[in-house]
Steps between C-alpha positions, in 0.01 A plus 500: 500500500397791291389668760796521664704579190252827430592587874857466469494718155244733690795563795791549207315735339446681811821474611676634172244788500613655819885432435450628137496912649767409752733342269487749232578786729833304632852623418466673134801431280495862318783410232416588165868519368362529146133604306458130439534409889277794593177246393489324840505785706265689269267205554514453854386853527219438238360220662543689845257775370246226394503350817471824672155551245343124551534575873377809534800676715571729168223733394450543077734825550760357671498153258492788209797692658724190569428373146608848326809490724589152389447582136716820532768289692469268177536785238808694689630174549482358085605855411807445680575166365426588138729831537740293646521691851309237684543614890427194713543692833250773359238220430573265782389823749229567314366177531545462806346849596250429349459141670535636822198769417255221433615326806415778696199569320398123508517467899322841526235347269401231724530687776233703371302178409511385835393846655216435292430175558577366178703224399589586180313504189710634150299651254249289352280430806230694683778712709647809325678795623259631682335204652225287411315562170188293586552250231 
């Protein structure tokens, strides 16, 4: 009876990790109608560069990039709500220009995995930038 319970978990967990990429990449709700609304999309994008990092398809400069573009959408956009000039059609488009970059850049990433015959492998393992390290 365990046995078959482990199996069954084993075939969830599979299943939710390959719809996990595919569902957060589905139709983006880009509405931040206020600073305090901007948190979801500002942490869609976040965890979007982290994926991009565990699974190799960003290298350290790109991750570093999209992460100072975030942080500079966050600062334009609290500046603007704490002058009282908060634009929401100013920070919706840069959100979602800057979505749409590390979309591209994410699909180009493992396309370049797979050219190398990789299948991913983030930072902290024996693959790096350049290839294998010989760890």
């Amino acid at each position: 009876m365990k046995t078959r319970s482990m199996i069954l978990a084993g075939l969830a967990a599979a299943a939710l990790a390959f719809a996990g990429p595919a569902l957060a990449h589905g139709d983006d709700d880009w509405t931040a109608e206020s600073y305090s609304g901007f948190s979801q999309q500002y942490r869609h994008i976040w965890d979007g560069i982290q994926h991009g990092i565990s699974d190799g398809s960003y290298t350290p400069w790109q991750a570093r990039r999209f992460s100072r573009a975030l942080q500079d959408i966050r600062a334009r956009a609290y500046w603007q709500d704490r002058t009282g000039n908060y634009d929401r059609e100013d920070i919706e488009e840069r959100l979602e220009r800057l979505h749409d970059t590390m979309h591209a850049a994410h699909e180009r990433g493992h396309e370049r995995l797979d050219e190398q015959g990789y299948s991913g492998y983030g930072y902290g393992s024996a693959f790096g930038r350049y290839g294998y390290y010989g760890r």
